[in-house]
C-alpha positions as CSV (number, residue, x, y, z in Angstrom):
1,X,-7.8,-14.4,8.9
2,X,-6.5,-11.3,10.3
3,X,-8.5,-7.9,9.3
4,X,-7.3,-4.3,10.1
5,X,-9.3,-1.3,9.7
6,X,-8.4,2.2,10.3
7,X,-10.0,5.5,9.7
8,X,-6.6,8.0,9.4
9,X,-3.6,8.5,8.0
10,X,-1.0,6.4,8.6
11,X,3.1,7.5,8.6
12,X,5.6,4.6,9.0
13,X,9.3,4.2,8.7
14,X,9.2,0.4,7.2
15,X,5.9,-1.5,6.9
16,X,5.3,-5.5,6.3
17,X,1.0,-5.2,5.8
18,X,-0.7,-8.8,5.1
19,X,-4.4,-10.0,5.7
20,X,-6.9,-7.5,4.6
21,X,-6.0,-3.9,5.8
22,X,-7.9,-1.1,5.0
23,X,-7.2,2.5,5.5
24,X,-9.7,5.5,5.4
25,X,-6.7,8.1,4.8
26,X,-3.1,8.3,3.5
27,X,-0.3,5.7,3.9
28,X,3.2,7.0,3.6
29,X,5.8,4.8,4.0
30,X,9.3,6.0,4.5
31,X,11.4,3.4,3.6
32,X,10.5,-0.4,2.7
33,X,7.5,-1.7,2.6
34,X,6.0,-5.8,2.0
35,X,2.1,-5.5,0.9
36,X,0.6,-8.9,0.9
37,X,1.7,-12.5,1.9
38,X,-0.6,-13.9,-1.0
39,X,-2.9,-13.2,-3.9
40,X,-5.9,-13.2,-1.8
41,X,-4.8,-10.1,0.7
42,X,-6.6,-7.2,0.1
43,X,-5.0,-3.6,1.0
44,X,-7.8,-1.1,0.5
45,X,-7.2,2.8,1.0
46,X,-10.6,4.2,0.7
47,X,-12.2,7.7,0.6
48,X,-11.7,10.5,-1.7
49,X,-8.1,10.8,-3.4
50,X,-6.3,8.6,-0.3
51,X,-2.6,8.2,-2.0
52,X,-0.3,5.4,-1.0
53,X,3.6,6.0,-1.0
54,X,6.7,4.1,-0.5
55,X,10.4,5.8,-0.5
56,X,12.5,2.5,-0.2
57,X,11.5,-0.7,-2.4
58,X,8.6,-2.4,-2.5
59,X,7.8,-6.1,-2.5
60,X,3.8,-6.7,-3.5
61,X,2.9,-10.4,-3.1
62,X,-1.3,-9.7,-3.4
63,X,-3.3,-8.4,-6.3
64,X,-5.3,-6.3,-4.5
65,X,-4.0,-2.8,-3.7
66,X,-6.7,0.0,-4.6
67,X,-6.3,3.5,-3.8
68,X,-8.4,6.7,-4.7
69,X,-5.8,8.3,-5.3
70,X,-1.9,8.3,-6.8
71,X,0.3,5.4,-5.8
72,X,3.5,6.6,-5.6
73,X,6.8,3.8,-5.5
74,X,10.3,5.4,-5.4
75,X,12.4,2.6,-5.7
76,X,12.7,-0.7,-7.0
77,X,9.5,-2.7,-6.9
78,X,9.3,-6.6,-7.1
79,X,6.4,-8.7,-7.7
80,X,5.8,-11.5,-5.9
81,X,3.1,-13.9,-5.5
């Protein structure tokens, strides 16, 4: 099991995130973005109002994104596992 914890915002131009991640700011992606490589991955943004955003589509194979704040998907978004 892979964990990743960071304490700021994060910018990126695509993003493939699996495992447990969690974030103590902002993730913006710009561009496409993968959350998850099964049910039981965890992406956690935590502290007040932390927003998550995608520009390009968005594939979610977990059930387990929580924000504070908005989430925000511009395009197409496809559920997976």
């Amino acid at each position: 099991m892979h964990n990743l914890t960071v304490n700021s915002n994060i910018i990126a131009n695509t993003g493939t995130i699996y495992h447990d991640f969690y974030i103590g700011g902002d993730l913006h992606i710009t561009g496409n973005a993968v959350f998850g490589d099964s049910t039981g991955d965890t992406i956690s943004l935590t502290g007040s109002g932390k927003a998550l955003s995608v520009s390009g589509t968005t594939t979610i194979n977990t059930s387990n994104i929580t924000t504070t704040g908005n989430q925000t998907y511009t395009g197409a978004v496809t559920l997976g596992a």
